[in-house]
C-alpha positions as CSV (number, residue, x, y, z in Angstrom):
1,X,0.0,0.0,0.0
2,X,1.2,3.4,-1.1
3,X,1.8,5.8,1.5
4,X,-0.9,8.4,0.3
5,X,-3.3,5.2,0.3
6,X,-2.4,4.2,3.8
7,X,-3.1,7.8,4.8
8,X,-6.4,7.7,3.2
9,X,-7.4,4.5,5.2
10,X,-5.9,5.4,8.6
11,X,-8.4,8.6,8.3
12,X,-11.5,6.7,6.7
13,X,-10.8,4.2,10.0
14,X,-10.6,7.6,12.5
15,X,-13.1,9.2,10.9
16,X,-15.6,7.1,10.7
17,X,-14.7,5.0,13.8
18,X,-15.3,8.6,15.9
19,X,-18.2,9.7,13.7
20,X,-20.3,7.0,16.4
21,X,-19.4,9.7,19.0
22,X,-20.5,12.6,17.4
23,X,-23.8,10.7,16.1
24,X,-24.7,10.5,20.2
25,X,-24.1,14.1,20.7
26,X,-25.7,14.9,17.1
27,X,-28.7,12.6,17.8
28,X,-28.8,14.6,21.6
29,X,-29.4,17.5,20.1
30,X,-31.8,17.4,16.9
31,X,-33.1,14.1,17.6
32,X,-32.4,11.4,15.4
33,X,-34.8,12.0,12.1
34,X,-33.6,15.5,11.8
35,X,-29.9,14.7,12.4
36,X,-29.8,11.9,9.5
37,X,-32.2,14.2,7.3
38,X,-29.8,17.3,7.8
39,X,-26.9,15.4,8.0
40,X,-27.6,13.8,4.7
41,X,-28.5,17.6,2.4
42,X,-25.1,18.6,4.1
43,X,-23.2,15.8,2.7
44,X,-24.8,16.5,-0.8
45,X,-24.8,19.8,-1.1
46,X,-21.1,19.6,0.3
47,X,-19.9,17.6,-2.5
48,X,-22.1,19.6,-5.7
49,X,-20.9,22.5,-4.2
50,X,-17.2,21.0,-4.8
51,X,-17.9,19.6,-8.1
52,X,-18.6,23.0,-9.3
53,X,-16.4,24.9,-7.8
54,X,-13.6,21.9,-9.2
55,X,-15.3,22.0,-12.6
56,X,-16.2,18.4,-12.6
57,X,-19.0,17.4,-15.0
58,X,-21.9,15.5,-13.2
59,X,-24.1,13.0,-15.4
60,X,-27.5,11.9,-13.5
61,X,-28.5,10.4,-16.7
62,X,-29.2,7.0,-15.1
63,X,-32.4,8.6,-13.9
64,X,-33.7,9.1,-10.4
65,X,-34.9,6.1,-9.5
66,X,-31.6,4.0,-8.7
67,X,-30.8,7.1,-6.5
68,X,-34.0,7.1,-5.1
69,X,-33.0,3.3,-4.1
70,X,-29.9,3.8,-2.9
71,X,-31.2,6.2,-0.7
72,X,-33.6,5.2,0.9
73,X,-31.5,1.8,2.0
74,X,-28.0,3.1,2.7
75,X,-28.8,6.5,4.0
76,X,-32.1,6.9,5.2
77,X,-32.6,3.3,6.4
78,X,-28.7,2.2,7.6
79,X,-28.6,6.3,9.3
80,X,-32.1,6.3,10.7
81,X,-31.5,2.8,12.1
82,X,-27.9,3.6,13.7
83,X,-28.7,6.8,14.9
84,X,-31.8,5.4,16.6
85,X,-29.8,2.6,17.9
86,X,-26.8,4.2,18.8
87,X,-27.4,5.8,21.6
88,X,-29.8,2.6,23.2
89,X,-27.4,-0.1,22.9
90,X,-23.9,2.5,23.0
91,X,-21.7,3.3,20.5
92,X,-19.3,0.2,20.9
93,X,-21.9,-2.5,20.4
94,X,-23.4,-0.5,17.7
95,X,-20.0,-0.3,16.0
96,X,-19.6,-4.1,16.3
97,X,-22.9,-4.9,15.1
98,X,-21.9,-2.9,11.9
99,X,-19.2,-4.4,11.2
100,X,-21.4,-7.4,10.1
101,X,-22.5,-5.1,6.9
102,X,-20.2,-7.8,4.7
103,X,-21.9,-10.5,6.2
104,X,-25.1,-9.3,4.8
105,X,-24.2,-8.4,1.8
106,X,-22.4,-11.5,0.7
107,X,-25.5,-13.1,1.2
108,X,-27.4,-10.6,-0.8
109,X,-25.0,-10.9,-3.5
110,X,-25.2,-14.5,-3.8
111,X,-29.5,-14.0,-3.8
112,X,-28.5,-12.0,-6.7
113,X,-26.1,-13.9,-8.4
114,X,-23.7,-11.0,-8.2
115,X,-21.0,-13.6,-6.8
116,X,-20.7,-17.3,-6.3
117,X,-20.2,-18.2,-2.7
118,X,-17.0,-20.2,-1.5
119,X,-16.9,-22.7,1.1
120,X,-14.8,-20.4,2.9
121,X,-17.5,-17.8,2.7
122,X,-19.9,-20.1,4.0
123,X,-17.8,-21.0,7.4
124,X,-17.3,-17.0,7.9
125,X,-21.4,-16.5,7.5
126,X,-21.4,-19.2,10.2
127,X,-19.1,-17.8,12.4
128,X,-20.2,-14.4,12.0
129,X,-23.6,-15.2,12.6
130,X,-22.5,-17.1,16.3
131,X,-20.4,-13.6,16.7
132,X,-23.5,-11.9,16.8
133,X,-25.4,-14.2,19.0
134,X,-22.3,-14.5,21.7
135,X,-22.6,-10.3,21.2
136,X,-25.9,-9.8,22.0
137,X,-27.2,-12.8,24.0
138,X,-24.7,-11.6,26.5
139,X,-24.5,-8.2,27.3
140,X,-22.7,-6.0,30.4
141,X,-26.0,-4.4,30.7
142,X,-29.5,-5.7,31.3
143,X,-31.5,-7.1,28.5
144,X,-34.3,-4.7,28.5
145,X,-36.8,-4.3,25.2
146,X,-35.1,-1.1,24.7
147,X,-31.7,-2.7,24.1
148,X,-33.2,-5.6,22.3
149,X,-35.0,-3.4,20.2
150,X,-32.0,-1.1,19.9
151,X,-30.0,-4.2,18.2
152,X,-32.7,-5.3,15.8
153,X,-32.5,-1.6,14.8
154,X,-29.0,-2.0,14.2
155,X,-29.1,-5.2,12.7
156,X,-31.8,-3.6,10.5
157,X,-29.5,-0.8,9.6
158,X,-26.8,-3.0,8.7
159,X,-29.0,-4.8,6.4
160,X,-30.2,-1.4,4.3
161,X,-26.7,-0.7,3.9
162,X,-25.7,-4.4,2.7
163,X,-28.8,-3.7,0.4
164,X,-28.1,-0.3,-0.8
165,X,-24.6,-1.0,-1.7
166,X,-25.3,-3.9,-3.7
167,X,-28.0,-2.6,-5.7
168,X,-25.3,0.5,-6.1
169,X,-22.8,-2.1,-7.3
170,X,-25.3,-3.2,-10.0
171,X,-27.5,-0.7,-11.3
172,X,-25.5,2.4,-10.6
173,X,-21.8,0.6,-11.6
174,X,-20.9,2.9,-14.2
175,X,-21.9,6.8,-12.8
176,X,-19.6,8.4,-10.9
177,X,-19.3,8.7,-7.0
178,X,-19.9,11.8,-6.8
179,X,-23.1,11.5,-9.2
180,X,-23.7,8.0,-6.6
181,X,-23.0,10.2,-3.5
182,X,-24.7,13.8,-4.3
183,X,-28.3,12.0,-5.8
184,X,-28.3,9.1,-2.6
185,X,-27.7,11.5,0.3
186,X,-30.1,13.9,-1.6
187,X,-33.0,11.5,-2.2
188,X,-32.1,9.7,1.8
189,X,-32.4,13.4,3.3
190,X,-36.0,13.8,1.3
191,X,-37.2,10.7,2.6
192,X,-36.0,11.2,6.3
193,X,-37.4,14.6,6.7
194,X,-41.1,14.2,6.8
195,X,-40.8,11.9,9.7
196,X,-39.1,15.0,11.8
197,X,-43.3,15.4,12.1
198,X,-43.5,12.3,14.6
199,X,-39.6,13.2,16.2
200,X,-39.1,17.0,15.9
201,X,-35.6,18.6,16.6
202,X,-35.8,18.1,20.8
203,X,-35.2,21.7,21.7
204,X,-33.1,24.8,20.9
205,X,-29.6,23.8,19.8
206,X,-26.6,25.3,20.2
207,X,-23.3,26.5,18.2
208,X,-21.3,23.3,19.0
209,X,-24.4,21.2,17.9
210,X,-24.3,22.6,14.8
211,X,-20.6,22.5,14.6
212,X,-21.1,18.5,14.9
213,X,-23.7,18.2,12.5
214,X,-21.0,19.8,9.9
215,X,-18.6,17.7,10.9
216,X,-21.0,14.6,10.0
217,X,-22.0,16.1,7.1
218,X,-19.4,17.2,5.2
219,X,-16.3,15.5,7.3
220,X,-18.0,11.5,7.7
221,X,-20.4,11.6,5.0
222,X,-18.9,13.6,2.1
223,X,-15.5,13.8,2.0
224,X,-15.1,10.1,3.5
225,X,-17.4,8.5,0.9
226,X,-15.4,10.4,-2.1
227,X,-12.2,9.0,-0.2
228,X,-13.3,5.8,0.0
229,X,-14.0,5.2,-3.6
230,X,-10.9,6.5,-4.6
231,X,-9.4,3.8,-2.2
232,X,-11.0,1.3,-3.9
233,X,-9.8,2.2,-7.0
234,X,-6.0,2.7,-6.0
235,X,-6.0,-0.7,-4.0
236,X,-9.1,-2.9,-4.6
237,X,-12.4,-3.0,-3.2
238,X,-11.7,-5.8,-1.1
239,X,-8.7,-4.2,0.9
240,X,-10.5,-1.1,1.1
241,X,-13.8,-2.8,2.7
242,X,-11.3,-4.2,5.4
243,X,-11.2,-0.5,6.9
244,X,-14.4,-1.5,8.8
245,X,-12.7,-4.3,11.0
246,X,-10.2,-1.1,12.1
247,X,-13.4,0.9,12.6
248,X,-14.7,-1.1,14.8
249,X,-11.9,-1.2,16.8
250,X,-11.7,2.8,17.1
251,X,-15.3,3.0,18.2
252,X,-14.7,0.4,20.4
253,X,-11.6,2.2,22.6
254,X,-13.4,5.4,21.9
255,X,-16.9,4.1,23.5
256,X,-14.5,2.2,26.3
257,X,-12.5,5.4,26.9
258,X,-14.6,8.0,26.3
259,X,-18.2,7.0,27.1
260,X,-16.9,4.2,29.9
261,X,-19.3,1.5,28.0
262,X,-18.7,-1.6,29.8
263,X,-18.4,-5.4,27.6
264,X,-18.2,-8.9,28.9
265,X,-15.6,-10.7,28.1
266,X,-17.9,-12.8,26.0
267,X,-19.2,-10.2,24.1
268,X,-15.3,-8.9,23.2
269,X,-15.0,-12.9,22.3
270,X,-18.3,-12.5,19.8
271,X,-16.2,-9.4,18.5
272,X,-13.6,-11.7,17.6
273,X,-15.7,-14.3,16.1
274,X,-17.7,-11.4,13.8
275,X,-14.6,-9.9,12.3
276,X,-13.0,-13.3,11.8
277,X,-16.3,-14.5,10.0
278,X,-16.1,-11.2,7.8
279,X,-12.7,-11.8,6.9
280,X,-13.3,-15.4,5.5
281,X,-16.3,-13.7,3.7
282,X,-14.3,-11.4,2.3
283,X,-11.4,-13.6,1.1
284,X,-8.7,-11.2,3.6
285,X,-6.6,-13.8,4.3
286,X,-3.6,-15.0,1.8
287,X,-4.4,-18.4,1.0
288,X,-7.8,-17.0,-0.3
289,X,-6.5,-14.1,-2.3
290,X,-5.9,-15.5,-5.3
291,X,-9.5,-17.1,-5.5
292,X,-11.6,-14.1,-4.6
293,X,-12.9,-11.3,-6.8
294,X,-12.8,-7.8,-5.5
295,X,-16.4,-6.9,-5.0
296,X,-17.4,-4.3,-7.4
297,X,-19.1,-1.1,-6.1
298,X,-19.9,1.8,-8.3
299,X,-17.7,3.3,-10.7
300,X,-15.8,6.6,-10.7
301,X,-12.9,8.1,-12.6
302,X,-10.0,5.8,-12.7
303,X,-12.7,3.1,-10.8
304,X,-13.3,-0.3,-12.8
């Protein structure tokens, strides 16, 4: 890995591995429609605003719909879901949970026909799927509707996004990611907003509030998604997908550190067991490397 690539992932991993923090204090104070809904027209307005002032050419020719789609699965449905959950279930177990997004989706994919499944890939659905049984069937805290609840939210969330970026990876494989990025958090902040009718912003908000709502929007929505697909192009779309295994581990030491949220050891164990089941899904270890096809997501500038 290049330097300038390794820098690039060591900030997606920081970035998005502290953007569970500032979703807590984000959700605190506009409640957690209006913080995914706002959230989501910074992050596209945010990157149109830098296509034109870059003099980048934008082509929504694929038509709204696929947006629409993508939206509505990996923004308003993975966001809504985590920044419900978040704050129920706390930000390391919510970080955990998501980093069973890959477990989803290679079942999705292979529903699809999008890729064949290995036996490898079977054995890390397996394990994965025990990871998130030892995770939540044995928490440090009391098992209470809310955190059940809170889970199945997460879970859900995790789903949308497994969804979203599959349906991205077919329909949408040959616009760019900005075009992918601008017209999903567009169509995902439309589709959040009328529900700030059932959970309205909480009470007046402060500067600092809004200061973390920009940094979600334009920080760990806009500039990390144009990042990320640039990663993928530079070193593969499976190496670049690994970044969530070091996410998790951020959020973790941040929601352990910060937050002081407590885990048994046998949820730390189920950890274990999640990330190794996503790594056999995901063909990250050597002797599966040269039998495993990098997963294609959609396609920008210098992006297959």
């Amino acid at each position: 890995m290049k330097p300038r690539d390794l820098a690039v992932y060591l900030f997606l991993a920081l970035a998005w591995g502290l953007s569970f923090l500032v979703v807590v204090k984000v959700v605190a104070a506009f409640g957690f429609v209006a913080a995914v809904s706002i959230r989501a027209f910074v992050a596209s307005g945010t990157l149109f605003l830098i296509a034109r002032i870059s003099g980048r050419k934008l082509d929504f020719s694929a038509g709204w719909w696929p947006f629409f789609v993508v939206g509505a699965s990996t923004v308003a449905g993975q966001l809504l879901g985590l920044s419900y959950a978040t704050p129920l279930i706390g930000t390391a177990m919510a970080a955990i949970l998501v980093a069973s997004i890959p477990l989803f989706s290679m079942v999705i994919s292979q529903i699809w026909g999008l890729e064949r499944m290995k036996v490898s890939g079977v054995m890390g659905l397996v394990l994965g799927t025990a990871g998130i049984v030892l995770l939540v069937g044995f928490p440090a805290v009391p098992v209470t509707p809310t955190f059940v609840f809170g889970c199945a939210a997460t879970l859900g969330a995790c789903f949308a996004a497994a969804f979203g970026s599959n349906y991205a990876s077919h329909r949408l494989k040959h616009v760019g990611s900005f075009e992918v990025t601008i017209g999903s958090f567009l169509f995902g902040g439309l589709i959040a907003a009328p529900f700030m009718v059932m959970v309205p912003v909480p009470g007046a908000v402060g500067a600092i509030d809004i200061l973390y709502l920009l940094i979600a929007g334009c920080v760990m929505s806009a500039a990390t998604y144009a990042l990320y697909f640039r990663l993928v192009g530079s070193i593969g779309a499976t190496k670049a997908v690994s970044v969530e295994f070091v996410v998790t581990i951020v959020a973790v030491i941040v929601g352990a550190i910060v937050l002081k949220e407590p885990l048994t050891g046998v949820q730390v164990l189920g950890a274990g067991v999640i990330i190794l089941g996503c790594m056999l899904v995901l063909g990250l270890f050597p002797w599966q490397r040269s039998k495993v096809a990098a997963v294609p997501l959609p396609h920008q500038d210098g992006v297959p």
